[in-house]
mmJSON file of the N, C-alpha and C atoms, coordinates in Angstrom:
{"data_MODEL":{"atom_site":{
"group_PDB":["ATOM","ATOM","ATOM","ATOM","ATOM","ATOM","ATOM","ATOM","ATOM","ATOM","ATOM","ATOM","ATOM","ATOM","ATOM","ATOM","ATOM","ATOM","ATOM","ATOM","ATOM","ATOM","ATOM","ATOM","ATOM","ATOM","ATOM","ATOM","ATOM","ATOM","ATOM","ATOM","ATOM","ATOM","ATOM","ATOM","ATOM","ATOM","ATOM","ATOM","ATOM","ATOM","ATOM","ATOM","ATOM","ATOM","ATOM","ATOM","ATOM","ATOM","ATOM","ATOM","ATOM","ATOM","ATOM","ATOM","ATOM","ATOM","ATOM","ATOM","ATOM","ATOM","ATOM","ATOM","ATOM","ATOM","ATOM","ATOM","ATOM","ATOM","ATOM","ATOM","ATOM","ATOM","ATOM","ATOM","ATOM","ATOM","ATOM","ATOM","ATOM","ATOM","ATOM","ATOM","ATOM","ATOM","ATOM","ATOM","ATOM","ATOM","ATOM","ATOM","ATOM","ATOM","ATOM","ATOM","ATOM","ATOM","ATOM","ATOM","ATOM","ATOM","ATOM","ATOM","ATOM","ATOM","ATOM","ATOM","ATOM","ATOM","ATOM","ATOM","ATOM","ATOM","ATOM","ATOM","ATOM","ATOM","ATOM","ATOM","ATOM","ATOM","ATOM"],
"id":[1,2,3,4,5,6,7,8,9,10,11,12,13,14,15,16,17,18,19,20,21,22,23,24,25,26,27,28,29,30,31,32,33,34,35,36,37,38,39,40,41,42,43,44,45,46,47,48,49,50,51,52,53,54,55,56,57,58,59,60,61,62,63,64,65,66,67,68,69,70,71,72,73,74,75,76,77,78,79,80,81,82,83,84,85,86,87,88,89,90,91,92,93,94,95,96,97,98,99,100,101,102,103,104,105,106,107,108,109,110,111,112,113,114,115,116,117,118,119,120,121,122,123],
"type_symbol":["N","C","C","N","C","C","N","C","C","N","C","C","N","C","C","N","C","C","N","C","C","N","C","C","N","C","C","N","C","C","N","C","C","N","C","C","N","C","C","N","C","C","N","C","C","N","C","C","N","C","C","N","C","C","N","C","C","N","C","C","N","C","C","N","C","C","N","C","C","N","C","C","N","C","C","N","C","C","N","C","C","N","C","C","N","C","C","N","C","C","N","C","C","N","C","C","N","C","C","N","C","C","N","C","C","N","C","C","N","C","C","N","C","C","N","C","C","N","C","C","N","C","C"],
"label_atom_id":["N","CA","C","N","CA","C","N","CA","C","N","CA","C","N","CA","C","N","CA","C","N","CA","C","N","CA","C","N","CA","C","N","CA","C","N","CA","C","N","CA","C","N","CA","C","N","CA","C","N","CA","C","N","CA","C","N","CA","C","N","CA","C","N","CA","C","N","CA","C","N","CA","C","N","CA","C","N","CA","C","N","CA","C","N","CA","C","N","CA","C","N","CA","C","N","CA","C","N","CA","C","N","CA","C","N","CA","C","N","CA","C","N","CA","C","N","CA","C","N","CA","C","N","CA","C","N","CA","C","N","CA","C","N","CA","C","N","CA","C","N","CA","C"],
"label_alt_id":[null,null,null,null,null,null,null,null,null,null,null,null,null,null,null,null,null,null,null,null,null,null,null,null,null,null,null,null,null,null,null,null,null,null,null,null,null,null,null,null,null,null,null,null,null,null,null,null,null,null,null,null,null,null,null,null,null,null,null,null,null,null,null,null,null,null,null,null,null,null,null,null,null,null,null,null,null,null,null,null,null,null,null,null,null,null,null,null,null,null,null,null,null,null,null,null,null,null,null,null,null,null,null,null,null,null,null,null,null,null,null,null,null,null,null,null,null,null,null,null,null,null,null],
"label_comp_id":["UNK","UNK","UNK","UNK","UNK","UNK","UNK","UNK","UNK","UNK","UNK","UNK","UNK","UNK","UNK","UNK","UNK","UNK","UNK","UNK","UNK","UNK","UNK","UNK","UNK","UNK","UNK","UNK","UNK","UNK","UNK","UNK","UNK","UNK","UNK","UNK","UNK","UNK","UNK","UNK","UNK","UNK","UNK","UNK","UNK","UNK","UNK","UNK","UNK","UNK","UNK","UNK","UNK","UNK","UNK","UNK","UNK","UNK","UNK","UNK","UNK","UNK","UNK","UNK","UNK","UNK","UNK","UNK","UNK","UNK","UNK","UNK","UNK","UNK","UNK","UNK","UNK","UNK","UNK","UNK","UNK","UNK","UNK","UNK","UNK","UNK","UNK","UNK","UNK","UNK","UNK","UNK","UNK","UNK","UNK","UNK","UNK","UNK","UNK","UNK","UNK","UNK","UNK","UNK","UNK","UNK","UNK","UNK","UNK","UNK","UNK","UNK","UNK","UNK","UNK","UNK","UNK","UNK","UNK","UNK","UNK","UNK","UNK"],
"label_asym_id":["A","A","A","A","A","A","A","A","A","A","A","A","A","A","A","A","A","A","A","A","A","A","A","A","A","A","A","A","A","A","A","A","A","A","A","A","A","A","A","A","A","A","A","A","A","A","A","A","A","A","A","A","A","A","A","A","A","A","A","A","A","A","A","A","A","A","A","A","A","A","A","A","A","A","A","A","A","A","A","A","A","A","A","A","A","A","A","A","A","A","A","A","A","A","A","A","A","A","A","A","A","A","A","A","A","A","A","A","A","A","A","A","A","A","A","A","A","A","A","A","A","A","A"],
"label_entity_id":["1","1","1","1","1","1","1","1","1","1","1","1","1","1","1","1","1","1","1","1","1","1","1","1","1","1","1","1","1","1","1","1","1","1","1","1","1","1","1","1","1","1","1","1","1","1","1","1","1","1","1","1","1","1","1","1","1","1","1","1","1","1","1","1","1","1","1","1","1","1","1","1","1","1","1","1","1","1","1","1","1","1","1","1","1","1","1","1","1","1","1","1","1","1","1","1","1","1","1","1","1","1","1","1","1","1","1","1","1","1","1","1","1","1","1","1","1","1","1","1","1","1","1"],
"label_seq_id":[1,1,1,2,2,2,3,3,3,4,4,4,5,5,5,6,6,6,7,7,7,8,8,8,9,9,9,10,10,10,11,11,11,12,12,12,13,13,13,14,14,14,15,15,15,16,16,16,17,17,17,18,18,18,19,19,19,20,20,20,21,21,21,22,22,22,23,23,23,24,24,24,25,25,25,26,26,26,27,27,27,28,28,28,29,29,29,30,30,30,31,31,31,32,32,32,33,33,33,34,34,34,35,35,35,36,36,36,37,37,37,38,38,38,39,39,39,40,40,40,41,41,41],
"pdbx_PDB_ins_code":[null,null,null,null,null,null,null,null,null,null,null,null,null,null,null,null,null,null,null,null,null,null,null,null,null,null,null,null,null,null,null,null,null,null,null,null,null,null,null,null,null,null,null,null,null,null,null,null,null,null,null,null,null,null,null,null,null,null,null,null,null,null,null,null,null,null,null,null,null,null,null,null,null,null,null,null,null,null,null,null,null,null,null,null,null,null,null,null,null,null,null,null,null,null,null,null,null,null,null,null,null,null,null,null,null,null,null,null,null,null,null,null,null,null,null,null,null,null,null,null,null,null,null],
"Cartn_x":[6.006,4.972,4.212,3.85,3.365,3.905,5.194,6.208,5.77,5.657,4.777,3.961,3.123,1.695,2.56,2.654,3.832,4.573,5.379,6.135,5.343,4.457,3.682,3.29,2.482,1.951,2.624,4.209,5.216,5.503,5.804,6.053,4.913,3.709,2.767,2.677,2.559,2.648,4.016,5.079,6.159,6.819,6.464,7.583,6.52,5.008,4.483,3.876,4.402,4.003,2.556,2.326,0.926,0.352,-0.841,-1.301,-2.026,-1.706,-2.791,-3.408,-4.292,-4.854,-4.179,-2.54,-1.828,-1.587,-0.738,-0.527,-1.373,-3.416,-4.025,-4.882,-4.349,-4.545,-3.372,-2.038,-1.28,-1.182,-1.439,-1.992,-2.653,-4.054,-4.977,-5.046,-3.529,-3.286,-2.737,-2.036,-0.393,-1.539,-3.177,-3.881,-4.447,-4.984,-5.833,-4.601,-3.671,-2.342,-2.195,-2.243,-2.035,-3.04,-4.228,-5.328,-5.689,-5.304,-5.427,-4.428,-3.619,-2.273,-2.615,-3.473,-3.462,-4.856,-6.104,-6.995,-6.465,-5.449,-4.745,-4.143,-3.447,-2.333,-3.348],
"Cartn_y":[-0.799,0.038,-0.688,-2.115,-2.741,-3.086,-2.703,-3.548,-2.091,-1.232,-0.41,-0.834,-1.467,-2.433,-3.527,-4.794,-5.796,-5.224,-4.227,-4.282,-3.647,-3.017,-2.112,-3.87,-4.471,-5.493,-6.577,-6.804,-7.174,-6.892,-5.598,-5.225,-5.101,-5.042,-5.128,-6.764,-7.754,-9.141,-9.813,-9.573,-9.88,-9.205,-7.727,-6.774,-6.143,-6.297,-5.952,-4.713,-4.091,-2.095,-2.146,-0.671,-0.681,-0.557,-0.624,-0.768,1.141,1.839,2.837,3.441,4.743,4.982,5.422,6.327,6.922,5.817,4.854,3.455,2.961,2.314,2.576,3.681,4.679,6.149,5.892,5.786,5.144,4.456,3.078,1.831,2.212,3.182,3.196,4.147,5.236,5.973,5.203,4.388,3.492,2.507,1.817,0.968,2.095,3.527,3.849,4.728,4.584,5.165,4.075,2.77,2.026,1.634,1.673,1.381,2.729,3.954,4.986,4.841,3.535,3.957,2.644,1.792,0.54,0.972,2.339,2.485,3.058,3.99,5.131,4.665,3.57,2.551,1.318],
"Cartn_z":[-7.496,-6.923,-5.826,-6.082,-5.065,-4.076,-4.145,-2.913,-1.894,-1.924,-0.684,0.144,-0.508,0.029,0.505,0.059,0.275,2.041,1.677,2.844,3.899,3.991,5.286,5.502,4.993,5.411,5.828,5.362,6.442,7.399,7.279,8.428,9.801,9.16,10.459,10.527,9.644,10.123,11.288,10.211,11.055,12.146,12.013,12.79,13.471,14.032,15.01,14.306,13.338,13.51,13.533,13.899,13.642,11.908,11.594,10.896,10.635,10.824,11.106,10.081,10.234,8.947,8.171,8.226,7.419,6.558,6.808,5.862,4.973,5.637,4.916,3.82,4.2,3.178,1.762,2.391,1.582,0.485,1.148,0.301,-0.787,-0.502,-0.942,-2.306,-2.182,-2.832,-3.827,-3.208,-4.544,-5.114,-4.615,-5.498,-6.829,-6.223,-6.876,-8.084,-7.853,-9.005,-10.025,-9.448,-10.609,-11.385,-10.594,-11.767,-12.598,-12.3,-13.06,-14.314,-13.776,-14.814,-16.389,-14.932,-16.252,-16.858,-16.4,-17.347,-18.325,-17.728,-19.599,-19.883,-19.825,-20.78,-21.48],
"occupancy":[1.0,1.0,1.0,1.0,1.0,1.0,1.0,1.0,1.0,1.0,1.0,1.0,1.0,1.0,1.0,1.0,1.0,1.0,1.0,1.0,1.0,1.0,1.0,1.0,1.0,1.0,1.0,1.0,1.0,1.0,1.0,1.0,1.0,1.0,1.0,1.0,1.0,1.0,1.0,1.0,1.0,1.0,1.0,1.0,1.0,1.0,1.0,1.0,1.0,1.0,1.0,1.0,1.0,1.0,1.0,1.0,1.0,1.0,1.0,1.0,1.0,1.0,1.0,1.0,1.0,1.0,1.0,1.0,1.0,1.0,1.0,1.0,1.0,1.0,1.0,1.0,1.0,1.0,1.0,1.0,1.0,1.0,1.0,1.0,1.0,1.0,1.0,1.0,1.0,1.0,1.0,1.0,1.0,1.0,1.0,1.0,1.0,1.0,1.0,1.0,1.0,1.0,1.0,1.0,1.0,1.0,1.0,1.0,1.0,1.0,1.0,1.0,1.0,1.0,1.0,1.0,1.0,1.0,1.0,1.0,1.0,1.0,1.0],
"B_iso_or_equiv":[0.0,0.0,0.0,0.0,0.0,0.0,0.0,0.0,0.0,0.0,0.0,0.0,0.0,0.0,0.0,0.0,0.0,0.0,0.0,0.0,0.0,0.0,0.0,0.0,0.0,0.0,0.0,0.0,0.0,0.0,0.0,0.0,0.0,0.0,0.0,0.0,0.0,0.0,0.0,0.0,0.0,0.0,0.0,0.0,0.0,0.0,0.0,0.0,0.0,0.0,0.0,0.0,0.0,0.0,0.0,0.0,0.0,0.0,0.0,0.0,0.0,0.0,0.0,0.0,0.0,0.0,0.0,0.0,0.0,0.0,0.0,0.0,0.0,0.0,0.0,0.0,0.0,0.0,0.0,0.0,0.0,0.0,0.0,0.0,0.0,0.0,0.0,0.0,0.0,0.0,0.0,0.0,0.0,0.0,0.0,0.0,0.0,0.0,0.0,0.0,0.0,0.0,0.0,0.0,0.0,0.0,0.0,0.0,0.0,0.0,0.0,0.0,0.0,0.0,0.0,0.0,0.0,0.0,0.0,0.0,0.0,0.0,0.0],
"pdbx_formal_charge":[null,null,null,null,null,null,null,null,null,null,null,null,null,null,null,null,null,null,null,null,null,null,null,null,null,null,null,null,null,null,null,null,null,null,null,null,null,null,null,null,null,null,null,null,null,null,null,null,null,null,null,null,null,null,null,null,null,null,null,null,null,null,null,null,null,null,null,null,null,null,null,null,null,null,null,null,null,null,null,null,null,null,null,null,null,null,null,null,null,null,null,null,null,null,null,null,null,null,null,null,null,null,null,null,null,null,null,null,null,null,null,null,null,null,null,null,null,null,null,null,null,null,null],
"auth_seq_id":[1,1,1,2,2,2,3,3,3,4,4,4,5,5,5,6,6,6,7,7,7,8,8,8,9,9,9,10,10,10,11,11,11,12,12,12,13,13,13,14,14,14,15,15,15,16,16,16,17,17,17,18,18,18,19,19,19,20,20,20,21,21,21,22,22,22,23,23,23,24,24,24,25,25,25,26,26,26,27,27,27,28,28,28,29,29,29,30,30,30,31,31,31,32,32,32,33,33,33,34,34,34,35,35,35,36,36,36,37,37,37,38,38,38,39,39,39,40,40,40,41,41,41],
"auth_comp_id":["UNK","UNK","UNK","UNK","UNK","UNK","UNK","UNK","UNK","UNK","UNK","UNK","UNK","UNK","UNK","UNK","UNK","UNK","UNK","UNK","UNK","UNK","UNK","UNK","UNK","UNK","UNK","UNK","UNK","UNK","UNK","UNK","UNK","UNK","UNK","UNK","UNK","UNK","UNK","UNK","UNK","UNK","UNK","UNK","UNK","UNK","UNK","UNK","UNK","UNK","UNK","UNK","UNK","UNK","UNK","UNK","UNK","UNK","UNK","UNK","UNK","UNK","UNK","UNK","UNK","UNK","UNK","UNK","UNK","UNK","UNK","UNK","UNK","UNK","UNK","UNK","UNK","UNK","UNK","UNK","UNK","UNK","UNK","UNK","UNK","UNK","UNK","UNK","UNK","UNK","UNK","UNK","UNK","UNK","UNK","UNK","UNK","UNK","UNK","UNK","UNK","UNK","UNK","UNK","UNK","UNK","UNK","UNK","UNK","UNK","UNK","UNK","UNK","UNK","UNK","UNK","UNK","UNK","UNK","UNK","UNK","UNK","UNK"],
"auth_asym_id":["A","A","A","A","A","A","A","A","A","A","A","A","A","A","A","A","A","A","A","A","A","A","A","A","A","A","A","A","A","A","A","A","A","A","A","A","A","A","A","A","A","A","A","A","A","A","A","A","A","A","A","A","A","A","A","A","A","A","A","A","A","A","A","A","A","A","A","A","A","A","A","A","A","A","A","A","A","A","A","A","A","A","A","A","A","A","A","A","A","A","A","A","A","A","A","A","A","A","A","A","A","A","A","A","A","A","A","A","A","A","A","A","A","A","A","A","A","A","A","A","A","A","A"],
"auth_atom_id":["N","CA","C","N","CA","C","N","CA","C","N","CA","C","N","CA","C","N","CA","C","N","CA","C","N","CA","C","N","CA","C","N","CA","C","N","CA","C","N","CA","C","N","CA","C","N","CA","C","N","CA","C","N","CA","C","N","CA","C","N","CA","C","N","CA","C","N","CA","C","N","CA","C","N","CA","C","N","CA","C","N","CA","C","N","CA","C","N","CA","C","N","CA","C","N","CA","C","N","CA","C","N","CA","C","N","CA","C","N","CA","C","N","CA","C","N","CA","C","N","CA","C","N","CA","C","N","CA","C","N","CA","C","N","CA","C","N","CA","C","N","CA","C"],
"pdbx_PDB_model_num":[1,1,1,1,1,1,1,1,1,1,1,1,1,1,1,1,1,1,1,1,1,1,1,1,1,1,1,1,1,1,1,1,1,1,1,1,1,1,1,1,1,1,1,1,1,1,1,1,1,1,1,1,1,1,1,1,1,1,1,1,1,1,1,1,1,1,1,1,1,1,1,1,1,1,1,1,1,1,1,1,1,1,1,1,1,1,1,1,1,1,1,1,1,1,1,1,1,1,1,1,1,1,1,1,1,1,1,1,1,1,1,1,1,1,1,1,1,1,1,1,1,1,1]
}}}
C-alpha cells in the first residue's frame, strides 16, 4: 500500500515528475486508508 507513496516520491526525486496536487490528494488518501485500517484492526 505504501509503495504508492514510495514510488510518486521516486519518481518526482529521480525522474523529475511533477509533484502536483492530484498525487498529493492521493498520498493523502492511501495515508488516511491505512490508519483507518490499523484503528479497526
Amino acid at each position: 500500500m505504501t509503495s504508492i507513496i514510495v514510488g510518486a516520491v521516486i519518481s518526482a526525486v529521480f525522474f523529475k515528475e511533477r509533484f502536483g496536487r492530484p498525487r498529493i490528494v492521493a498520498a493523502a488518501l492511501v495515508v488516511a486508508g491505512i490508519g483507518l485500517m490499523l484503528h479497526a484492526g
